[in-house]
C-alpha positions in Angstrom: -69.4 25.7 36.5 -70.8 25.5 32.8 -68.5 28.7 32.1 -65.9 26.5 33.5 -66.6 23.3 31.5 -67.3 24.8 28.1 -63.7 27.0 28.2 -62.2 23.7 29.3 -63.7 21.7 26.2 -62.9 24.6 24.1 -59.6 25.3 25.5 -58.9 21.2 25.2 -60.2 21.3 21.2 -57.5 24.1 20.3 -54.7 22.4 21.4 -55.9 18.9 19.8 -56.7 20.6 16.6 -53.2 22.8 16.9 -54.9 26.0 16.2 -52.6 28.2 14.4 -52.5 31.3 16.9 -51.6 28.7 20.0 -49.2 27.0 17.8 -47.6 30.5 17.4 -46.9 31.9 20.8 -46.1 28.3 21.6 -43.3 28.2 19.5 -42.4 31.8 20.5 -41.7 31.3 23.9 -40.2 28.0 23.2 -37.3 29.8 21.0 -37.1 33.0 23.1 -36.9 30.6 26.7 -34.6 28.0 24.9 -32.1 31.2 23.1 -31.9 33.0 26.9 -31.1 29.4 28.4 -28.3 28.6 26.1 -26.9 32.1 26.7 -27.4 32.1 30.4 -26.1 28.1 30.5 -22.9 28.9 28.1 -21.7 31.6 30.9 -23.4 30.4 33.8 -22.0 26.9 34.1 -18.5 28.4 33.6 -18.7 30.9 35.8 -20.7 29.1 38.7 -17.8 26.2 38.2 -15.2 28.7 39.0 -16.8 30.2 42.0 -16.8 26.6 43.4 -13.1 25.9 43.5 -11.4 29.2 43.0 -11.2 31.0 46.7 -10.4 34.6 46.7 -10.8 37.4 48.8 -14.3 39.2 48.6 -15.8 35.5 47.4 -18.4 35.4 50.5 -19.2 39.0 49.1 -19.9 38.1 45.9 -21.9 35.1 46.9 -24.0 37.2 49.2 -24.7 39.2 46.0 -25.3 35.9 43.6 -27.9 34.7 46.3 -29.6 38.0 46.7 -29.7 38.0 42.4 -32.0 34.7 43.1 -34.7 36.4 44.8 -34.4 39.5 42.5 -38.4 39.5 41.1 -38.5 39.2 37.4 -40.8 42.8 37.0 -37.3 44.4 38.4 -35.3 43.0 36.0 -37.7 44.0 33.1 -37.4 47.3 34.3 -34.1 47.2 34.3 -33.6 46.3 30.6 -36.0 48.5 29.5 -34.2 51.2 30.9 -31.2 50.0 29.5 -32.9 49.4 25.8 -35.2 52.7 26.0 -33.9 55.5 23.5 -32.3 57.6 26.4 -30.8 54.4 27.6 -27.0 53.5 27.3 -28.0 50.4 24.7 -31.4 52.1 23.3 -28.7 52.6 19.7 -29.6 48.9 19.6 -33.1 49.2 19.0 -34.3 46.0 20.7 -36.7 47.6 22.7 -40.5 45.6 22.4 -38.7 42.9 20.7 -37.6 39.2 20.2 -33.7 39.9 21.5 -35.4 42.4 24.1 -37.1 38.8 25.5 -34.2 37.0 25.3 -32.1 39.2 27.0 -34.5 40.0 29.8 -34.9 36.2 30.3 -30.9 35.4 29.9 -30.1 38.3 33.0 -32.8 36.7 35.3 -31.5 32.9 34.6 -27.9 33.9 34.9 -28.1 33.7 38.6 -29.6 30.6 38.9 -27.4 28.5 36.6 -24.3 30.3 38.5 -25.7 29.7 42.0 -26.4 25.9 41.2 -23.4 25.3 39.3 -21.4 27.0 42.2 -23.0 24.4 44.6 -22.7 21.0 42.8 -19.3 21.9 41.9 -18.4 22.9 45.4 -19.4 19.6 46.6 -17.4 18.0 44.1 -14.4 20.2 45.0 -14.5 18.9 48.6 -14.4 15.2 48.3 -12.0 15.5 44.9 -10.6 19.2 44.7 -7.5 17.3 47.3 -6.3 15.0 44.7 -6.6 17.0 41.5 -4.9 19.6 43.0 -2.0 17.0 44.3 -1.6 16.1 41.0 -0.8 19.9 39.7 -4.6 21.1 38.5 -5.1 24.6 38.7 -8.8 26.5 39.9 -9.7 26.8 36.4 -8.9 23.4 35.5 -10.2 21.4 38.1 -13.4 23.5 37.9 -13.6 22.7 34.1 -12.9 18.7 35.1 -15.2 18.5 38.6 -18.3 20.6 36.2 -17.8 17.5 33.6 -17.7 14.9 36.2 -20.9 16.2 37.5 -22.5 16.7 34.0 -25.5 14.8 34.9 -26.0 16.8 38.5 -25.8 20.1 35.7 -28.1 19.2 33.0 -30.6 19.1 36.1 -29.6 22.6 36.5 -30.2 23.5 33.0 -33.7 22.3 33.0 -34.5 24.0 35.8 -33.4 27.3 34.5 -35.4 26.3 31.3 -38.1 25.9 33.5 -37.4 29.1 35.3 -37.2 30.7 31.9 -40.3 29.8 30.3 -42.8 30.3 33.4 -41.7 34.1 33.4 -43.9 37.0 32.4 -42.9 40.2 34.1 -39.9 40.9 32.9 -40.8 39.5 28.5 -44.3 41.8 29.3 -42.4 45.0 29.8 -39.7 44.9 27.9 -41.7 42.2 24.9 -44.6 45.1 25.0 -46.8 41.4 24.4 -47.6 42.3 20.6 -50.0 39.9 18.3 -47.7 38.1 16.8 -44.1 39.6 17.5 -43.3 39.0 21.0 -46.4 37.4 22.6 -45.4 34.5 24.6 -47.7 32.0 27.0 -47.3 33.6 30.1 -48.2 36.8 28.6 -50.9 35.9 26.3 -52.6 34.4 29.6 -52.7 37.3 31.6 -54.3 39.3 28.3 -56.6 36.5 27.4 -57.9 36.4 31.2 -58.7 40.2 31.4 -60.4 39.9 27.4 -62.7 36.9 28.9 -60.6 34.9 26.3 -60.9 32.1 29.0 -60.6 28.8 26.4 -57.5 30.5 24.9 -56.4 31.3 28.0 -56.8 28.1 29.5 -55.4 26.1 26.3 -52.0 28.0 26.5 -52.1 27.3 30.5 -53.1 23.7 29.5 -49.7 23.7 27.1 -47.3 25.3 29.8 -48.3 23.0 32.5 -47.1 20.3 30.0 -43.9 21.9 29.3 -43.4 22.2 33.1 -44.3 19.2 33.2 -41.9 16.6 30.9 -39.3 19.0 32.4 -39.7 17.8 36.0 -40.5 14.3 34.7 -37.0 14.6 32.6 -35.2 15.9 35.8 -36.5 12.6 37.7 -35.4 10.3 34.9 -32.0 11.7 34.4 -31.2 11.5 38.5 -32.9 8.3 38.8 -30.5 6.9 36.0 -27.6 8.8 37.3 -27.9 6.7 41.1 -28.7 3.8 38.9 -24.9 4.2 36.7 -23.0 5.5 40.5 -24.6 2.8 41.8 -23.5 -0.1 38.9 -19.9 1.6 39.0 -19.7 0.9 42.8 -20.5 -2.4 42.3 -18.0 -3.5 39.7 -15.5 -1.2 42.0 -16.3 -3.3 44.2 -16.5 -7.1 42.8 -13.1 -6.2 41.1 -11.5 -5.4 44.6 -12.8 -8.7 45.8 -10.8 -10.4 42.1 -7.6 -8.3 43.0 -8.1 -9.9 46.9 -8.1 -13.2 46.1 
C-alpha cells in the first residue's frame, strides 16, 4: 500500500509539474493517433457511406469480411505491417520500419474497419427511412450516400471519436512495428508496459493517469454532442410541428 501511495503522489506531481519526458510521449501519441485517424476517417467515412446505400452482388461477402476486420487483434496487424515494411518486405524500399509513419500506418489499417463498419450502419439507417425519396428525385448510390453521411454528420463525428479512442488506447501493433525507442516512437501505451516491467511505477502510472483522461473528455465529448443532437431533432420537430398547426388554421 505505501508502494502504492508514494507512485501515486509521485506519478500525480509529474503530470502537475508537466515533466518534460511525459510531456513528450504525450504529445507523440497524440500526433501519431490523431495523423492515423484523419487518414483512416478521410477513406473510411467514404467508403463505409457507400457500403450503406450501394447494393451489389458479393456486399454480404464483403461485410462478413469488414466485421471479421473488427475483431482482428492489433498484435496481428503489427505483424502484418512489419512484414510489409521489413527489408525483404514488398514496402521495406520505404524505410519506415521502427518509425513515426510505421505508427501511423499500423494504427490507420486497424481503425479503417471501424470507421467503415460504423459509417456503413448509420448511413444504412439513414438510407431506409430517406434512401426512397432521394432516389425518386434522381440521386444516384454515390450521391445519396455523400448527402445521407452529411445529414448524419453529428451521428459520424461520434464515430470519429471512437476510432480516436480506438486509436490512442492501442499498443500491440505501434510496439512492434514503433520498436518503442526513447524519444522516437515511444508512445503511452507503450511506455506503460516498459515502465511496469522497469519498476518505473510513478511514470508508469502518470502516463496511465494522462490516458485515462484522454479516454475520458472523449466519452464525455461523445455524450455532449448526442445529447445536443436529440436536443436540435427534438427543437426541429417542434417548430415542424407548431408550423403545421399555423398552416391548419
Amino acid at each position: 500500500m505505501t508502494t502504492l501511495s508514494e507512485s501515486a503522489t509521485t506519478a500525480l506531481q509529474l503530470v502537475a509539474s508537466c515533466d518534460p519526458t511525459l510531456l513528450s510521449i504525450v504529445w507523440r501519441s497524440l500526433a501519431v493517433s490523431a495523423t492515423a485517424c484523419a487518414l483512416a476517417c478521410g477513406a473510411g467515412l467514404v467508403l463505409g457511406a457507400w457500403l450503406g446505400v450501394t447494393r451489389f452482388a458479393g456486399r454480404g461477402a464483403v461485410l462478413t469480411l469488414l466485421n471479421t476486420c473488427l475483431a482482428v487483434p492489433s498484435v496481428v496487424v503489427g505483424l502484418v505491417v512489419y512484414l510489409l515494411l521489413s527489408r525483404s518486405g514488398p514496402l521495406g524500399w520505404l524505410g519506415w520500419l521502427f518509425s513515426f509513419n510505421a505508427m501511423v500506418l499500423a494504427q490507420t489499417i486497424l481503425v479503417l474497419p471501424v470507421v467503415t463498419a460504423l459509417t456503413r450502419q448509420v448511413v444504412e439507417d439513414a438510407e431506409s427511412l430517406h434512401g426512397e425519396q432521394l432516389a425518386s428525385l434522381g440521386a444516384r448510390p454515390l450521391v445519396r450516400s455523400l448527402l445521407l453521411a452529411w445529414d448524419e454528420r453529428f451521428a459520424l463525428l461520434t464515430v470519429v471519436i471512437a476510432s480516436f479512442g480506438r486509436a490512442i488506447s492501442e499498443v500491440g501493433a505501434v510496439m512492434l512495428v514503433g520498436g518503442n525507442i526513447d524519444g522516437f516512437t515511444r508512445v503511452m501505451t507503450t511506455a506503460i508496459a516498459l515502465e511496469t516491467s522497469k519498476g518505473d511505477l510513478p511514470l508508469a502510472l502518470g502516463l496511465g493517469i494522462v490516458l485515462l483522461a484522454v479516454v475520458l473528455l472523449l466519452n464525455a465529448a461523445a455524450g455532449l454532442l448526442k445529447r445536443w443532437r436529440e436536443r436540435e431533432e427534438d427543437g426541429s420537430t417542434g417548430a415542424t410541428a407548431i408550423a403545421r398547426m399555423g398552416m391548419g388554421t
